[in-house]
PDB file of N, CA, C and O in Angstrom, chain B, residues numbered from 101:
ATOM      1  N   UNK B 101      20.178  -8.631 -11.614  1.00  0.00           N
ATOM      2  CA  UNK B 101      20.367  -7.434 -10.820  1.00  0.00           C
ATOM      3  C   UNK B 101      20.756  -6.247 -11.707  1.00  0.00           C
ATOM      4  O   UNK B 101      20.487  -5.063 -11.503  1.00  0.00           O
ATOM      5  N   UNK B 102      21.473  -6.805 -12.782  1.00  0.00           N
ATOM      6  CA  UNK B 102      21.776  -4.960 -13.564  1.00  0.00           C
ATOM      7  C   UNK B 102      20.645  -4.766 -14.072  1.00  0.00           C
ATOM      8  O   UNK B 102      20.386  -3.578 -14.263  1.00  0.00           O
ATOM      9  N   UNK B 103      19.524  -5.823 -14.493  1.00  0.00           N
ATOM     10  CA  UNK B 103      18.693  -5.584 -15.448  1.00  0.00           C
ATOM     11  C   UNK B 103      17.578  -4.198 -14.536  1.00  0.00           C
ATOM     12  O   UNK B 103      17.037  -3.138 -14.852  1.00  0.00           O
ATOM     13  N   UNK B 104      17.734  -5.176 -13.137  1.00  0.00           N
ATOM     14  CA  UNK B 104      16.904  -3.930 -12.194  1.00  0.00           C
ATOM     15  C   UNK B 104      17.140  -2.738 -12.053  1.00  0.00           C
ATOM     16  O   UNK B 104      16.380  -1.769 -12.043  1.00  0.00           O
ATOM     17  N   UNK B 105      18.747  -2.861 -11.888  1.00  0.00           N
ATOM     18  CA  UNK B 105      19.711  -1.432 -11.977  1.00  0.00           C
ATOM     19  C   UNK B 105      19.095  -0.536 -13.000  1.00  0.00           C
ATOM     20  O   UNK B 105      18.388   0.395 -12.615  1.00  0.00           O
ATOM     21  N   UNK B 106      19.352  -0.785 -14.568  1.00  0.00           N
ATOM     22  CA  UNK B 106      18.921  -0.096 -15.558  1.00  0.00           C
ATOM     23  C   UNK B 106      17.498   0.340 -15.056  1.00  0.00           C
ATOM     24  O   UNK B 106      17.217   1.411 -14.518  1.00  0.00           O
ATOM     25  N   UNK B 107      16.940  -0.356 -15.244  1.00  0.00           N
ATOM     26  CA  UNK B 107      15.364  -0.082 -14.932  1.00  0.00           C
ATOM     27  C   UNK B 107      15.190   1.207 -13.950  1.00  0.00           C
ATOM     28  O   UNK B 107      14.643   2.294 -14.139  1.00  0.00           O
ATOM     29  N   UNK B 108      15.750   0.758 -13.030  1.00  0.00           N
ATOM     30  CA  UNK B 108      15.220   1.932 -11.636  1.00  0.00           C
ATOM     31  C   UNK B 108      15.883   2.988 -12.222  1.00  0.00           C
ATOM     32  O   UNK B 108      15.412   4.079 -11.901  1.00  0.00           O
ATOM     33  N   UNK B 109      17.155   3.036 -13.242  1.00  0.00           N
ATOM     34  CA  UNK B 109      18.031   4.130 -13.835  1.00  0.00           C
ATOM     35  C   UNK B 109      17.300   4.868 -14.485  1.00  0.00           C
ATOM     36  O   UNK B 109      17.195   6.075 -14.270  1.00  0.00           O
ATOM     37  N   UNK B 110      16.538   4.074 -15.598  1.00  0.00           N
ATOM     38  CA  UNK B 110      15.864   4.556 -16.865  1.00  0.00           C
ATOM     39  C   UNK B 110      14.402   5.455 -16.234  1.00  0.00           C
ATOM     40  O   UNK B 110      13.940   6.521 -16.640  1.00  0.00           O
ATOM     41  N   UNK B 111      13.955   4.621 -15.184  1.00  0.00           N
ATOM     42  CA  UNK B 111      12.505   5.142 -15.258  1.00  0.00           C
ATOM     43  C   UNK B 111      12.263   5.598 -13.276  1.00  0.00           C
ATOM     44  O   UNK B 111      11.222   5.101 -12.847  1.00  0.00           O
ATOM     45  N   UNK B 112      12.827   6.165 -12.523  1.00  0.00           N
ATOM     46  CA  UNK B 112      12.759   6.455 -11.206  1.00  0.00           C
ATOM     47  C   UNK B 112      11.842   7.145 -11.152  1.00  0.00           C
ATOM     48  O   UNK B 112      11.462   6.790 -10.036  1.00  0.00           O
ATOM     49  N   UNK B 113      11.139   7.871 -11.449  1.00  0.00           N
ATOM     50  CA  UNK B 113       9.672   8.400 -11.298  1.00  0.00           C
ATOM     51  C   UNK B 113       8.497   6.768 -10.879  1.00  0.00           C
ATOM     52  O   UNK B 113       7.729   6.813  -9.918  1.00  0.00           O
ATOM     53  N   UNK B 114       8.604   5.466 -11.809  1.00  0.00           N
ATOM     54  CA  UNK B 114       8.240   4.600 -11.518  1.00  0.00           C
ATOM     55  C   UNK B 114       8.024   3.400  -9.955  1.00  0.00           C
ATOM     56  O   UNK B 114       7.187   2.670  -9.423  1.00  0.00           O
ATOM     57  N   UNK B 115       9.261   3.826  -9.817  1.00  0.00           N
ATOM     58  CA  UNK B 115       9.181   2.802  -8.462  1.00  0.00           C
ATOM     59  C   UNK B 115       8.446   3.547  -7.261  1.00  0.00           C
ATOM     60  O   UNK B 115       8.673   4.657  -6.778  1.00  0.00           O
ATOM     61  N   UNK B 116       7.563   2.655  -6.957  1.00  0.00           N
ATOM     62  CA  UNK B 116       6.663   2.953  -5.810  1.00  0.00           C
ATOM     63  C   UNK B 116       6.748   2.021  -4.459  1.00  0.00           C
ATOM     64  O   UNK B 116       7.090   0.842  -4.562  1.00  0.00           O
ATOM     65  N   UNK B 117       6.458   2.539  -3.329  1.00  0.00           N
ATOM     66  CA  UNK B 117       7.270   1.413  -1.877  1.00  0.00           C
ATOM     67  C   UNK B 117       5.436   1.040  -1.807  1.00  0.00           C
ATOM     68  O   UNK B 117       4.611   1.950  -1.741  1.00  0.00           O
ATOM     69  N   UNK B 118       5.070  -0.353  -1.837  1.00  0.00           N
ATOM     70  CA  UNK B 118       4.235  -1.052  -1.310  1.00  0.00           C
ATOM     71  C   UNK B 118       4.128  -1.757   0.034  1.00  0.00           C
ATOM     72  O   UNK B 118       4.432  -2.947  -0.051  1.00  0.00           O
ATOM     73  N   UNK B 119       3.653  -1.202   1.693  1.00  0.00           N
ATOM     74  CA  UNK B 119       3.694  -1.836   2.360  1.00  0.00           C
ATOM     75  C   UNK B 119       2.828  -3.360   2.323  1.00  0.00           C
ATOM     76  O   UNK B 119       2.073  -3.791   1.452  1.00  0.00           O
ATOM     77  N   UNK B 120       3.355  -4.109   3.914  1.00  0.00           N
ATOM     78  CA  UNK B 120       2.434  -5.453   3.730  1.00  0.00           C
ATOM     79  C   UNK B 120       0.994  -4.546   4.059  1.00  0.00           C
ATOM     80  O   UNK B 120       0.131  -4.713   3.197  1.00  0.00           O
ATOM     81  N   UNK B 121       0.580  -3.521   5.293  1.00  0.00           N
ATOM     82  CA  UNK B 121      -0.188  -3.305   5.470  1.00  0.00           C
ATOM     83  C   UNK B 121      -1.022  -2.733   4.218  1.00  0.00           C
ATOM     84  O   UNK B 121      -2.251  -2.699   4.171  1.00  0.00           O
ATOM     85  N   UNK B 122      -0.375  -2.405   3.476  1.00  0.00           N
ATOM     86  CA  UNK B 122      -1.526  -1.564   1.963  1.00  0.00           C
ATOM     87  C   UNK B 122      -1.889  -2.775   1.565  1.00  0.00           C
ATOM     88  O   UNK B 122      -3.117  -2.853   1.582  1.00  0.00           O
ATOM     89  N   UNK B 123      -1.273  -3.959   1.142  1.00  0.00           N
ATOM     90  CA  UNK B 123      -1.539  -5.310   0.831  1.00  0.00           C
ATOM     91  C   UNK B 123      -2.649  -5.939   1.739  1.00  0.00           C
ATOM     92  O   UNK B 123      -3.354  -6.782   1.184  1.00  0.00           O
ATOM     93  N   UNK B 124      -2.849  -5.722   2.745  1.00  0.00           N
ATOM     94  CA  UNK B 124      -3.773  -6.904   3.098  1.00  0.00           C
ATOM     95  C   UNK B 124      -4.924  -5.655   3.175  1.00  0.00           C
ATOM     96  O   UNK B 124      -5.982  -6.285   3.148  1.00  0.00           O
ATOM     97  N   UNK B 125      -5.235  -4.350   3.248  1.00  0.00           N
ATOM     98  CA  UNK B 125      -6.284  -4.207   2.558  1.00  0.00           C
ATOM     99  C   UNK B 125      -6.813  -4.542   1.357  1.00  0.00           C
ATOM    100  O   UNK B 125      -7.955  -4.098   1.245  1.00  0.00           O
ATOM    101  N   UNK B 126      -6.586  -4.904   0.796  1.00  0.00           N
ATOM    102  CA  UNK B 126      -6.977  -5.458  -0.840  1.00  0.00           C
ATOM    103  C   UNK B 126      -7.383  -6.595  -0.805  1.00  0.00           C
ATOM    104  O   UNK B 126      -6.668  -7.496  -0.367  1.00  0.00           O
ATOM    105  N   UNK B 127      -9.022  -6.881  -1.402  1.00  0.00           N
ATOM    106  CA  UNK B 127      -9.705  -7.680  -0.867  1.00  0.00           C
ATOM    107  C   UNK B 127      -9.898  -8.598  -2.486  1.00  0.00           C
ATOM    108  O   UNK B 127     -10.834  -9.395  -2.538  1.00  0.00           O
ATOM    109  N   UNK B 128      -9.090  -8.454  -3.601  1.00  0.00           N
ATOM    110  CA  UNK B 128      -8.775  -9.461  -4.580  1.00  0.00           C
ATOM    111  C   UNK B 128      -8.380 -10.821  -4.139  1.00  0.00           C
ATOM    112  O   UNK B 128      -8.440 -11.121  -2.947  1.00  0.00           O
ATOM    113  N   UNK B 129      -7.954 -11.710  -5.101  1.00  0.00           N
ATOM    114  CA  UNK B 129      -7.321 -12.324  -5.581  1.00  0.00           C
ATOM    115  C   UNK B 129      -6.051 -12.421  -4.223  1.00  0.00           C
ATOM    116  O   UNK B 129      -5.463 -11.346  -4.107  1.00  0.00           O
ATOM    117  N   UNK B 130      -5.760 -13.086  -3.618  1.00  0.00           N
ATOM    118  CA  UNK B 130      -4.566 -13.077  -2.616  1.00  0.00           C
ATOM    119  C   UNK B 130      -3.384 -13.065  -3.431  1.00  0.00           C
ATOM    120  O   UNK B 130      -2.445 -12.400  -2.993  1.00  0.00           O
ATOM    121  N   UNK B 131      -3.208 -13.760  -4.711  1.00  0.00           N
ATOM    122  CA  UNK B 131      -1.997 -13.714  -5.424  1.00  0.00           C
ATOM    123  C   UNK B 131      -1.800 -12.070  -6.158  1.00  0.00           C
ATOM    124  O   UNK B 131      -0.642 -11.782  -6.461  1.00  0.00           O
ATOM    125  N   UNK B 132      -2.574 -11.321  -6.357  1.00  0.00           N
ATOM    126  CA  UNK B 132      -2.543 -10.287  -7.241  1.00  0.00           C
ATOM    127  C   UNK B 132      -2.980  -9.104  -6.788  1.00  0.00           C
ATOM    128  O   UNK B 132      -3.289  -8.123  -7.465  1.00  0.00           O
ATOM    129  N   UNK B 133      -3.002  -9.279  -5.105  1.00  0.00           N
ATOM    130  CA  UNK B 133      -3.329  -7.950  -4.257  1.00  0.00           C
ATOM    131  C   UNK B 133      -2.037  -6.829  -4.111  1.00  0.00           C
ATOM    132  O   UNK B 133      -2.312  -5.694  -3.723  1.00  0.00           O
ATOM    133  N   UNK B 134      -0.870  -7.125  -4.380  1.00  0.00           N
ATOM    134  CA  UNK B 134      -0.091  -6.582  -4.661  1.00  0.00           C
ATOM    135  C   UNK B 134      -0.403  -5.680  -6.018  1.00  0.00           C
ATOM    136  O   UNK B 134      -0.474  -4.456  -5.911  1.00  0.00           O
ATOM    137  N   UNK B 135      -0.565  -6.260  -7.151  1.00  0.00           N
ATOM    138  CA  UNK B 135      -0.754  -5.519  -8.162  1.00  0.00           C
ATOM    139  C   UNK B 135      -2.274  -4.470  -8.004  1.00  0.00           C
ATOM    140  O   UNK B 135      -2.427  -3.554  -8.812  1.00  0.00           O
ATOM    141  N   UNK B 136      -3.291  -4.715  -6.933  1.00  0.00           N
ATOM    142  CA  UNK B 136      -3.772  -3.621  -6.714  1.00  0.00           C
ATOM    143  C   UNK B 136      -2.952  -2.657  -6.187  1.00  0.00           C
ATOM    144  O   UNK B 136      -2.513  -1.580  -6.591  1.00  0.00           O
ATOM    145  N   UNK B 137      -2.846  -3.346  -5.122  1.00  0.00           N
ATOM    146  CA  UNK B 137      -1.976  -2.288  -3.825  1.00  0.00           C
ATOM    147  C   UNK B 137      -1.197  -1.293  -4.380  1.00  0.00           C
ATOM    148  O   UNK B 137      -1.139  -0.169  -3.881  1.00  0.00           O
ATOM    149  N   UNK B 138      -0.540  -1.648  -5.463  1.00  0.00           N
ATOM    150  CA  UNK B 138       1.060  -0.819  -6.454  1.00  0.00           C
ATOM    151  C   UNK B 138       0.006   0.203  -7.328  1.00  0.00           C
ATOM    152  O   UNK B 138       0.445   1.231  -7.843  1.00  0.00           O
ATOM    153  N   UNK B 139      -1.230  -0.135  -7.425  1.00  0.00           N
ATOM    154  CA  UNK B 139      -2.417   0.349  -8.848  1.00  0.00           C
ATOM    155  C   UNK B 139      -2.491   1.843  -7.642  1.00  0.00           C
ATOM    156  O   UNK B 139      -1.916   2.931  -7.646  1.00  0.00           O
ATOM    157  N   UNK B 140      -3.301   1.325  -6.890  1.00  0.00           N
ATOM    158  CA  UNK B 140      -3.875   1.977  -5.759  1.00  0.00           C
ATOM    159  C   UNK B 140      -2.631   3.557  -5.237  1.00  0.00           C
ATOM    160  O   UNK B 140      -2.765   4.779  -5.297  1.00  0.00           O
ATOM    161  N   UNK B 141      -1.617   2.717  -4.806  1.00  0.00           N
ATOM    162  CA  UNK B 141      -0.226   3.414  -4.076  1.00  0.00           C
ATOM    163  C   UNK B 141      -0.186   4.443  -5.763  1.00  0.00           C
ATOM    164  O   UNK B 141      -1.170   5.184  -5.736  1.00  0.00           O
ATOM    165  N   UNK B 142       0.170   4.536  -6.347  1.00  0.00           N
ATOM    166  CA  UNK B 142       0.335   4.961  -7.908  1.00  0.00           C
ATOM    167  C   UNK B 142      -0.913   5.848  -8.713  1.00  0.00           C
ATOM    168  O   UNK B 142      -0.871   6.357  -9.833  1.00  0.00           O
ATOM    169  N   UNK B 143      -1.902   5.835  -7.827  1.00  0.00           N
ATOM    170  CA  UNK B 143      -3.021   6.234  -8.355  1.00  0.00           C
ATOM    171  C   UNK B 143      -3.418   6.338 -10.122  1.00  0.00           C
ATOM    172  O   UNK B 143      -3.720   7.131 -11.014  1.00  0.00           O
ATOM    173  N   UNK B 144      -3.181   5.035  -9.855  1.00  0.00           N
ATOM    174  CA  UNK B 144      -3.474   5.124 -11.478  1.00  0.00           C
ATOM    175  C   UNK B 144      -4.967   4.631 -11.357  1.00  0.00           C
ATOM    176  O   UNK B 144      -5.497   4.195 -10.335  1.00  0.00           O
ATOM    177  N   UNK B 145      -5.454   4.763 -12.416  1.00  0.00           N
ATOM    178  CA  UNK B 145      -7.544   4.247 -12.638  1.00  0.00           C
ATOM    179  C   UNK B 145      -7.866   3.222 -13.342  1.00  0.00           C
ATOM    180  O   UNK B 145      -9.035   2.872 -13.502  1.00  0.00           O
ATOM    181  N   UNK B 146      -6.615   2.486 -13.962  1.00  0.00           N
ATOM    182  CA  UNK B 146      -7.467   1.276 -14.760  1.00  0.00           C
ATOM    183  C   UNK B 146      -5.403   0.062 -14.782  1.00  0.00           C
ATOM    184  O   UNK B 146      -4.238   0.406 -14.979  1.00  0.00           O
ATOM    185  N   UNK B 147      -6.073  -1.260 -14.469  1.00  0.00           N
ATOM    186  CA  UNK B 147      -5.100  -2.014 -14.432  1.00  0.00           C
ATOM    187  C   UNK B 147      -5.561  -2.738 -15.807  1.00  0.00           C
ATOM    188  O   UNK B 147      -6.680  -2.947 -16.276  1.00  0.00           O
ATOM    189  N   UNK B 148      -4.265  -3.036 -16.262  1.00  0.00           N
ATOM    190  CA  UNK B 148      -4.406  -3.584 -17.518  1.00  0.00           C
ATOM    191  C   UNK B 148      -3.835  -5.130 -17.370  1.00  0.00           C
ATOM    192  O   UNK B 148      -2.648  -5.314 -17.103  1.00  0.00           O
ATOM    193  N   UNK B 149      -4.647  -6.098 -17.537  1.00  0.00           N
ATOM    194  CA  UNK B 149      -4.215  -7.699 -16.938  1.00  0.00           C
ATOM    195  C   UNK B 149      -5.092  -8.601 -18.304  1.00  0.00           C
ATOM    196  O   UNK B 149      -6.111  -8.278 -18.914  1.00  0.00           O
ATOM    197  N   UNK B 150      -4.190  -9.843 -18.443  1.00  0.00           N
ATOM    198  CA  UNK B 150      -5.237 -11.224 -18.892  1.00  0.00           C
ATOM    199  C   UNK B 150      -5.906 -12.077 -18.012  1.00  0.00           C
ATOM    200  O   UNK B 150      -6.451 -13.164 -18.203  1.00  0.00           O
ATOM    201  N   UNK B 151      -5.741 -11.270 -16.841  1.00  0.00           N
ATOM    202  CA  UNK B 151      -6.595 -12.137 -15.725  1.00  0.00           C
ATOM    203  C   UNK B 151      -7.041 -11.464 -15.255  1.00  0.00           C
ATOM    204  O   UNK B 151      -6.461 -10.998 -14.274  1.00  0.00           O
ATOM    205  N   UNK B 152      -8.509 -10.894 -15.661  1.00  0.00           N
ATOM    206  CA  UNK B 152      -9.394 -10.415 -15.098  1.00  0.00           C
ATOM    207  C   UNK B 152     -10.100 -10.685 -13.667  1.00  0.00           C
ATOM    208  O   UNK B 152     -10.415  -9.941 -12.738  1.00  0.00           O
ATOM    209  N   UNK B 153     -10.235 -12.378 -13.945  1.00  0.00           N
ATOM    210  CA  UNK B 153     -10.756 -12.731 -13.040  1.00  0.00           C
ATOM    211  C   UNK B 153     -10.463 -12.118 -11.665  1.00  0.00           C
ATOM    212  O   UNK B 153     -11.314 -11.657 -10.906  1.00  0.00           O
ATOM    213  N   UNK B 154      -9.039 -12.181 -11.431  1.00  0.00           N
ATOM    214  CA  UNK B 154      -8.609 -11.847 -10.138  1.00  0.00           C
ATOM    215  C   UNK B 154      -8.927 -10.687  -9.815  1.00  0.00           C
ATOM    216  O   UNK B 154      -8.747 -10.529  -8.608  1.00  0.00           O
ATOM    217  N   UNK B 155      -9.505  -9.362 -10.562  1.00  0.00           N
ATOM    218  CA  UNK B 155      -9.779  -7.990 -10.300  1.00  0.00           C
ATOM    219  C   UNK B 155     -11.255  -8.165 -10.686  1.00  0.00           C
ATOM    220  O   UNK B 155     -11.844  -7.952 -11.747  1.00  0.00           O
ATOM    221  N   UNK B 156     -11.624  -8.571  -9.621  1.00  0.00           N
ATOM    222  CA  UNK B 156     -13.247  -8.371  -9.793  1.00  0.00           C
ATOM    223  C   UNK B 156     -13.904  -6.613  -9.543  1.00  0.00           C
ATOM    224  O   UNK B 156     -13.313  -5.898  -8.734  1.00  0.00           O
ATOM    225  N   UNK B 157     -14.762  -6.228 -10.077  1.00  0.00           N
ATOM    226  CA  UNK B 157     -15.228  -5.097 -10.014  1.00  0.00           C
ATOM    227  C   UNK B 157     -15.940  -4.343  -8.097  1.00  0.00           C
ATOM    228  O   UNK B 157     -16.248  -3.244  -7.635  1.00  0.00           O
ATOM    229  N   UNK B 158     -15.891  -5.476  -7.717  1.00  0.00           N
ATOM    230  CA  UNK B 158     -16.362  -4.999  -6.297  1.00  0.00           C
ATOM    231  C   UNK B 158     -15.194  -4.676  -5.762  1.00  0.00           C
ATOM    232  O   UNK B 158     -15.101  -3.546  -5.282  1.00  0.00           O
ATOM    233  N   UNK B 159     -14.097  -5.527  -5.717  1.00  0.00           N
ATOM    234  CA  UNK B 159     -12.785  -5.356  -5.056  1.00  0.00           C
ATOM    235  C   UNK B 159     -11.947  -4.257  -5.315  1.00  0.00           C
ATOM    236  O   UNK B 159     -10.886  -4.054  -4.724  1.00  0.00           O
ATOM    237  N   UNK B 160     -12.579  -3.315  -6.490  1.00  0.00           N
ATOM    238  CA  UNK B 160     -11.661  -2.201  -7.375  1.00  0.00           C
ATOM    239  C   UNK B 160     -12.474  -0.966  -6.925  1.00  0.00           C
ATOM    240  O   UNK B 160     -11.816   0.006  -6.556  1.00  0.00           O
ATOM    241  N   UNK B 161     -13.934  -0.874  -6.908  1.00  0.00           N
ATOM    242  CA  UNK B 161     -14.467  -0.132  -6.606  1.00  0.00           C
ATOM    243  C   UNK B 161     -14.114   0.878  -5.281  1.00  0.00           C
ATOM    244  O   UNK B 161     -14.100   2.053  -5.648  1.00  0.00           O
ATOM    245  N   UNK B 162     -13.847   0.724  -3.942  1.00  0.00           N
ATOM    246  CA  UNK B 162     -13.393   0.928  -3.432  1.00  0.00           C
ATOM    247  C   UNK B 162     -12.153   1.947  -3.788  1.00  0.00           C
ATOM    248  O   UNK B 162     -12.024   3.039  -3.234  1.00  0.00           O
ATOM    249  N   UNK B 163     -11.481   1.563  -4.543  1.00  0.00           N
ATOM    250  CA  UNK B 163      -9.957   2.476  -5.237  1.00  0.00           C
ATOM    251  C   UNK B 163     -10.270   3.789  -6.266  1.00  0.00           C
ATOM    252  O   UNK B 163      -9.731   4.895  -6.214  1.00  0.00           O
ATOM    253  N   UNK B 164     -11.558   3.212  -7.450  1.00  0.00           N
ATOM    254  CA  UNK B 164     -11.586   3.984  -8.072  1.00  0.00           C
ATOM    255  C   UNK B 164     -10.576   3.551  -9.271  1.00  0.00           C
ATOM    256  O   UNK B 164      -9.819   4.264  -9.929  1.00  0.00           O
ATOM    257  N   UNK B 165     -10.767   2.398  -9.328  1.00  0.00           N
ATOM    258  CA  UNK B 165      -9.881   1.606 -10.079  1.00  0.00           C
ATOM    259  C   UNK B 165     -10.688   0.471 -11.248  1.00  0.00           C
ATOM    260  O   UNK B 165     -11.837   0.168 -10.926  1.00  0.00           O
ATOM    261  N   UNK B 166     -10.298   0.022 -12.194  1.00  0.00           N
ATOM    262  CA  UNK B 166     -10.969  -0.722 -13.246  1.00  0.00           C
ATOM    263  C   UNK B 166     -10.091  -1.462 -13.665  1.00  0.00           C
ATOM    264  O   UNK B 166      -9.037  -0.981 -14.081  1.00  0.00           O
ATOM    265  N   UNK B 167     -10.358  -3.055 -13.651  1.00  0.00           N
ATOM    266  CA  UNK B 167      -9.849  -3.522 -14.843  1.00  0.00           C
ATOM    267  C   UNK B 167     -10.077  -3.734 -16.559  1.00  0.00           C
ATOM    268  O   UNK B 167     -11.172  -3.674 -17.118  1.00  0.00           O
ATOM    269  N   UNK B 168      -8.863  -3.974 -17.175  1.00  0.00           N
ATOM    270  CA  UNK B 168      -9.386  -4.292 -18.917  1.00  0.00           C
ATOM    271  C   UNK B 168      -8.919  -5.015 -18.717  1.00  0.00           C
ATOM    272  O   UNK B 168      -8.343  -5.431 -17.712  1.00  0.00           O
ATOM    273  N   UNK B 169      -9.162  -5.536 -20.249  1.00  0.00           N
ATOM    274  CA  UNK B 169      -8.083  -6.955 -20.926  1.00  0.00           C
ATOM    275  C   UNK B 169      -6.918  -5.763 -21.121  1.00  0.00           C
ATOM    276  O   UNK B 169      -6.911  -4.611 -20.688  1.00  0.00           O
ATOM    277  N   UNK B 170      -5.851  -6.544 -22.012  1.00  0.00           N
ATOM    278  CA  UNK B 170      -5.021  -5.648 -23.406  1.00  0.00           C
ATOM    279  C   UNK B 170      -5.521  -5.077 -24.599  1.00  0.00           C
ATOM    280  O   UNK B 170      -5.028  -4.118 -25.194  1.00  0.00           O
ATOM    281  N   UNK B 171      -6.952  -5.993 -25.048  1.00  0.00           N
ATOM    282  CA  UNK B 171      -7.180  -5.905 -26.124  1.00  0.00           C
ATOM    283  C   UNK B 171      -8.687  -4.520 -25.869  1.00  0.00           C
ATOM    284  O   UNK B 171      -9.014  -3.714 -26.740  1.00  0.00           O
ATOM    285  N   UNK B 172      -9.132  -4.598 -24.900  1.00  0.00           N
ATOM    286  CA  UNK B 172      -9.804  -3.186 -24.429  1.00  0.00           C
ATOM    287  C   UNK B 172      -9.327  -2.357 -24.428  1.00  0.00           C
ATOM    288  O   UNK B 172      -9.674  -1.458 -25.193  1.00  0.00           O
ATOM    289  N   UNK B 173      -8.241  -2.203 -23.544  1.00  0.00           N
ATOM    290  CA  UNK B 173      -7.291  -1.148 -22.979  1.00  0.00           C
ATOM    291  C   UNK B 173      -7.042  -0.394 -24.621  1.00  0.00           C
ATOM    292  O   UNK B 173      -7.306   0.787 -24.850  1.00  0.00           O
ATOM    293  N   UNK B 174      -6.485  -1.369 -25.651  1.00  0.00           N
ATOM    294  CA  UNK B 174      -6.139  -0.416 -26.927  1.00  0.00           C
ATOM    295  C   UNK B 174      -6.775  -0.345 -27.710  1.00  0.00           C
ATOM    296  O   UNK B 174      -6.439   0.264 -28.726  1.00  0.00           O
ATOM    297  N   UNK B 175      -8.495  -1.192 -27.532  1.00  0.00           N
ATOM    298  CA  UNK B 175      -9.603  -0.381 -28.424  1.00  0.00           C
ATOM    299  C   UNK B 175      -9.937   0.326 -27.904  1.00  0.00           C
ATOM    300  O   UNK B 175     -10.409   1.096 -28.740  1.00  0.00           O
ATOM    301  N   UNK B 176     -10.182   1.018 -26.308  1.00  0.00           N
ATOM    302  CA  UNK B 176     -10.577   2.542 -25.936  1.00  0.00           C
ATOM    303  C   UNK B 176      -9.127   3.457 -26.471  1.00  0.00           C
ATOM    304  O   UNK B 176      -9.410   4.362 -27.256  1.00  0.00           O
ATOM    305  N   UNK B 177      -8.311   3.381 -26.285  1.00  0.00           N
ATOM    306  CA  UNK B 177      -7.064   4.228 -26.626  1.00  0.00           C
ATOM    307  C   UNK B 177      -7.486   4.468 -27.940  1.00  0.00           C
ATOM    308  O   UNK B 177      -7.764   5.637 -28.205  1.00  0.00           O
ATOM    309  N   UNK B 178      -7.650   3.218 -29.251  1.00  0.00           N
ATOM    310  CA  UNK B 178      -7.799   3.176 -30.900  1.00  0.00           C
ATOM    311  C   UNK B 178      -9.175   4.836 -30.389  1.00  0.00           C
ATOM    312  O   UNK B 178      -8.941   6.043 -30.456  1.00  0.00           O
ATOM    313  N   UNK B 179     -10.135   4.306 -30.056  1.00  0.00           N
ATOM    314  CA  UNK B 179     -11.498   4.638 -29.992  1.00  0.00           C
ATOM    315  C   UNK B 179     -11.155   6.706 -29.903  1.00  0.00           C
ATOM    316  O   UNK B 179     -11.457   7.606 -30.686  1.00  0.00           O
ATOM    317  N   UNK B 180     -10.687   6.707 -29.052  1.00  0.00           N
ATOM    318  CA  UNK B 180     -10.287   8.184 -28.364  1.00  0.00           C
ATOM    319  C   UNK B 180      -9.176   8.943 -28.894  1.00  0.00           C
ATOM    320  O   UNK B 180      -8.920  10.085 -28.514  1.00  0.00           O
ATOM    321  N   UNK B 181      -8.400   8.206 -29.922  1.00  0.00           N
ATOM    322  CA  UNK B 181      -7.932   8.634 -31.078  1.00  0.00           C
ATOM    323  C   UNK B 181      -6.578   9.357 -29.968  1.00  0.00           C
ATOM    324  O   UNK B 181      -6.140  10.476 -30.233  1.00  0.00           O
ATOM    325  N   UNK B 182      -6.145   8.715 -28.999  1.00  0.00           N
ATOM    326  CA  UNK B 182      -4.550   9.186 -28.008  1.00  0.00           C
ATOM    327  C   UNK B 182      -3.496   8.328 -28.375  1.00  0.00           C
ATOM    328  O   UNK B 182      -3.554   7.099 -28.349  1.00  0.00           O
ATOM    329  N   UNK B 183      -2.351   9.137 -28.781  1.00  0.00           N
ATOM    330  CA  UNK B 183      -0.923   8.299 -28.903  1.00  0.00           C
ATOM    331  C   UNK B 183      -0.591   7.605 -27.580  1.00  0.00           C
ATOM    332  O   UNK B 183      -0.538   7.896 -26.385  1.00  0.00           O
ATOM    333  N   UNK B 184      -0.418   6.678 -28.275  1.00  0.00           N
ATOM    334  CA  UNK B 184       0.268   5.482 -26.941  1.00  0.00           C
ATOM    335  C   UNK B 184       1.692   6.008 -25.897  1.00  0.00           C
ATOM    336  O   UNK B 184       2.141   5.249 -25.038  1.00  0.00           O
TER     337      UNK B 184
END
């Protein structure tokens, strides 16, 4: 619990409220529809996972959303020459 404390301390721009209803639109992976849902709620454009599988490209489309690996994610970053 402090570790959460700090966290929500350090970075409150971060925390985002995920309903169940944003969740069961998300037509992934049942274990990892949350981590759309939070992608989605956050509008961010690309989830960065080692389990691709579960973010299939039809299920993202919809959002406007993409998955990488890790090791994509920081050869486009290397590629485009942006500080991390």
């Amino acid at each position: 619990m402090r570790l959460e404390a700090r966290i929500k301390e350090a970075f409150p721009a971060a925390l985002i409220v995920i309903t169940d209803s944003i969740v069961q639109l998300m037509t992934n992976h049942p274990g990892d529809r949350h981590v759309l849902a939070a992608a989605m709620v956050a509008k961010a454009n690309i989830i960065v996972t080692s389990n691709l599988k579960h973010f299939q490209d039809q299920d993202l489309a919809p959002w406007q959303i993409e998955a990488k690996s890790p090791d994509e994610f920081l050869t486009d970053r290397k590629e485009e020459q942006l500080p991390f």
